[in-house]
C-alpha positions as CSV (number, residue, x, y, z in Angstrom):
1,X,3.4,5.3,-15.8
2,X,3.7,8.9,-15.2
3,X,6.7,11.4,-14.3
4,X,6.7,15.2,-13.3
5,X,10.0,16.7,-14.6
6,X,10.1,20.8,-13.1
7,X,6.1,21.5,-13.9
8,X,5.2,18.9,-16.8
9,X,3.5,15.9,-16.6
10,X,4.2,13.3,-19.7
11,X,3.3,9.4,-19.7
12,X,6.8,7.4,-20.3
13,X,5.0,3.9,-20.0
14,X,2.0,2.3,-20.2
15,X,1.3,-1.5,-19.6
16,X,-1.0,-3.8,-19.8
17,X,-1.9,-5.8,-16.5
18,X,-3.3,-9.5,-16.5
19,X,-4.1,-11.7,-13.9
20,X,-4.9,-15.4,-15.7
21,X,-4.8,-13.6,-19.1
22,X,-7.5,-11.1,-18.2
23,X,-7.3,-7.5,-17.4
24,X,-6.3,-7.2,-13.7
25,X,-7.5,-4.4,-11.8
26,X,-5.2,-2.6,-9.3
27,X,-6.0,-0.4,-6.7
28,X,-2.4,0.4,-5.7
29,X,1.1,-0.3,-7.6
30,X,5.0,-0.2,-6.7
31,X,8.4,-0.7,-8.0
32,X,9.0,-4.3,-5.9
33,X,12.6,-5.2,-7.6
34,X,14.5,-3.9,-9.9
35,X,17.5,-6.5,-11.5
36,X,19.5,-6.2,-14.3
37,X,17.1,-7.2,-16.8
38,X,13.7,-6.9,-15.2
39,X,11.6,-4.8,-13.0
40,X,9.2,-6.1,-10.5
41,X,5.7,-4.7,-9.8
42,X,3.7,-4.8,-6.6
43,X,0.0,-4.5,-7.1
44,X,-2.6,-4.3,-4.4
45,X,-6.2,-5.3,-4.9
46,X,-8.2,-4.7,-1.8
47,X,-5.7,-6.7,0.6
48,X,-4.7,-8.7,-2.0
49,X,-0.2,-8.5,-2.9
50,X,0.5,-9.8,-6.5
51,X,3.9,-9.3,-8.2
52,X,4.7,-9.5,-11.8
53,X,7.5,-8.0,-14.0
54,X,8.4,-6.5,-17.4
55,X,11.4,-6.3,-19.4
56,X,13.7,-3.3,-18.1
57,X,13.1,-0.2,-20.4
58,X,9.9,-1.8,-21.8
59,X,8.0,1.4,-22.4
60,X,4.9,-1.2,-23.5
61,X,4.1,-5.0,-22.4
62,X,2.0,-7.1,-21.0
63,X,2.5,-7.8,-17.3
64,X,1.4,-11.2,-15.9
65,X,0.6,-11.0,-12.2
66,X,1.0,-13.7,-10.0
67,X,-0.7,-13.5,-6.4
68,X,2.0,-13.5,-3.5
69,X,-0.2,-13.8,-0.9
70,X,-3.5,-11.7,1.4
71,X,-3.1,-9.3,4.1
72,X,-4.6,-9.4,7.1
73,X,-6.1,-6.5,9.3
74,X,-8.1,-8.4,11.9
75,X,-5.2,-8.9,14.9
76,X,-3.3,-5.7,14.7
77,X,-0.6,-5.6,17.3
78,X,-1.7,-2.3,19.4
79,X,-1.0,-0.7,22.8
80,X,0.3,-4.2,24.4
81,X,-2.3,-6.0,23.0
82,X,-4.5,-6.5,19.6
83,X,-7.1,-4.8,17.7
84,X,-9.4,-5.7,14.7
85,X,-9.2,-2.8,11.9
86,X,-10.5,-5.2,9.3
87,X,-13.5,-2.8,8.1
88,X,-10.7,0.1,7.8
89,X,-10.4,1.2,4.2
90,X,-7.6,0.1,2.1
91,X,-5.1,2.9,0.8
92,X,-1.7,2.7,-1.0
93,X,1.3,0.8,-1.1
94,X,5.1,1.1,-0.7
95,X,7.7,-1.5,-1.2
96,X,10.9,-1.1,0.9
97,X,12.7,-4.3,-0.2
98,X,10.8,-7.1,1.8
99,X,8.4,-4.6,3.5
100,X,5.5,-3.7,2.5
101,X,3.6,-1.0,4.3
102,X,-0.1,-0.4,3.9
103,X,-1.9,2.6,5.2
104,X,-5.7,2.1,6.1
105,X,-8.2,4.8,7.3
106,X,-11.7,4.3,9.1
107,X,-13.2,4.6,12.4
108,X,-12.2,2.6,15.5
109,X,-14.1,2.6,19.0
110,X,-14.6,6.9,18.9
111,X,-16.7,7.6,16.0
112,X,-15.8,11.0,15.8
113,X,-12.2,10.6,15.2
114,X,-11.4,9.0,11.8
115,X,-7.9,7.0,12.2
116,X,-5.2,6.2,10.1
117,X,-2.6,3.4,10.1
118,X,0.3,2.3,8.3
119,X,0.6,-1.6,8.4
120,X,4.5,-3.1,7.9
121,X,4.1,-6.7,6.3
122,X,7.5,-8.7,5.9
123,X,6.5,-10.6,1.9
124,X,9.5,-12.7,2.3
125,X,7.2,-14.9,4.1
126,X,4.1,-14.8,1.9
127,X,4.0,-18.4,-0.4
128,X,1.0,-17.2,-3.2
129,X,-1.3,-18.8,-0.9
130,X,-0.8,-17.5,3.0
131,X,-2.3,-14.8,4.8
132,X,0.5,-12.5,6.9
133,X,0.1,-10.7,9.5
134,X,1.4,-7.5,10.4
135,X,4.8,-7.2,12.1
136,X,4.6,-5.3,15.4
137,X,7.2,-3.6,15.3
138,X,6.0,-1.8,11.6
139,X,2.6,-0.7,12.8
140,X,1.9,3.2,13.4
141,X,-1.1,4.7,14.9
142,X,-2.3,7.9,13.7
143,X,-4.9,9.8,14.9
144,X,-5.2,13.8,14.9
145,X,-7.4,15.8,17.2
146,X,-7.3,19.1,15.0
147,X,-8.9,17.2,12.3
148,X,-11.5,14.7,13.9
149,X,-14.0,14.6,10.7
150,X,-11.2,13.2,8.3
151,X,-8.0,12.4,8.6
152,X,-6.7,9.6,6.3
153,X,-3.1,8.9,5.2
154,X,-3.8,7.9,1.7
155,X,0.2,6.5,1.2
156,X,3.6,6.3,2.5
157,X,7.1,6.3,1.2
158,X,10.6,5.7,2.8
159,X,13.0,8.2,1.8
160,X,17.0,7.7,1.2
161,X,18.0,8.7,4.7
162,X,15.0,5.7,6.2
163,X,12.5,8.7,7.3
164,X,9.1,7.6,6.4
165,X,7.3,10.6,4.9
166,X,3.1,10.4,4.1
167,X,0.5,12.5,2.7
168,X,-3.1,13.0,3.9
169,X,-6.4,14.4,3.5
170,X,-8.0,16.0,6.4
171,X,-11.3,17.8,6.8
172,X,-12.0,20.0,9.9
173,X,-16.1,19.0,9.5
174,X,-16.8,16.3,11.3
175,X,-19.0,13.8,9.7
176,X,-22.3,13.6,9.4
């Protein structure tokens, strides 16, 4: 783990991940909970949630994941009705207590336009073994004209004040 303080960049953690007691492979990683004695990680692994936790102030550890549940991308609540952005790529996560929002990137029905969307899943619901589906009321649609080659939101946060900010990359080329 990594922080920026003014312009310099140090390490302030690092931990070793495990998944069954071999090295688990994460493609995206968030603060889930933190208690009084603990904090709580969410990794991501393709649409995969696990969760698994280290002592508070451990600079150093092991961290046991546990899989929480699998995300599904196939019925997308869209426009009144539902959409299948299964073959979209996977991007990065944020935790927002029992939300978890995942933004994706691909092409859908135009070919020229490259999409993004930011998928809310509620994990209070997920049993290590379920597959949830997106909420309706947490899914956003991206798509910008100016940049119809690329235009991928690559992760999300929620801010103090509930805003939800997100950065991209965007190419004016289009592909091909």
């Amino acid at each position: 783990i990594w922080e920026i303080n003014d312009t310099n960049l140090h390490q302030i953690a690092e931990y070793d991940v495990r998944y069954n007691g071999n090295p688990f492979i994460t493609s995206a990683m968030s603060v889930y909970k933190i208690e009084d004695d603990k904090i709580t990680f969410m990794f991501k692994w393709g649409r995969t949630l696990s969760t698994g936790s280290i002592a508070r102030g451990a600079t150093s550890g092991v961290i046991d994941v546990t899989v929480l549940c699998t995300l599904d991308a196939s019925r997308v609540p869209l426009n009144g009705g539902e959409a299948d952005f299964s073959a979209f790529i996977n991007q990065g996560l944020c935790c927002e207590g029992n939300i978890v929002l995942i933004p994706i990137t691909g092409n859908h029905k135009d070919e020229t336009i490259n999409q993004s969307i930011i998928l809310g899943y509620d994990v209070s619901e997920a049993d290590g073994k379920n597959m949830l589906q997106p909420k309706p009321d947490l899914v956003f649609h991206m798509i910008c004209n100016e940049y119809p080659g690329l235009f991928e939101v690559e992760d999300v946060d929620i801010a103090d004040d509930g805003k939800m900010y997100f950065n991209a990359n965007r190419w004016l080329e289009k592909w091909g």
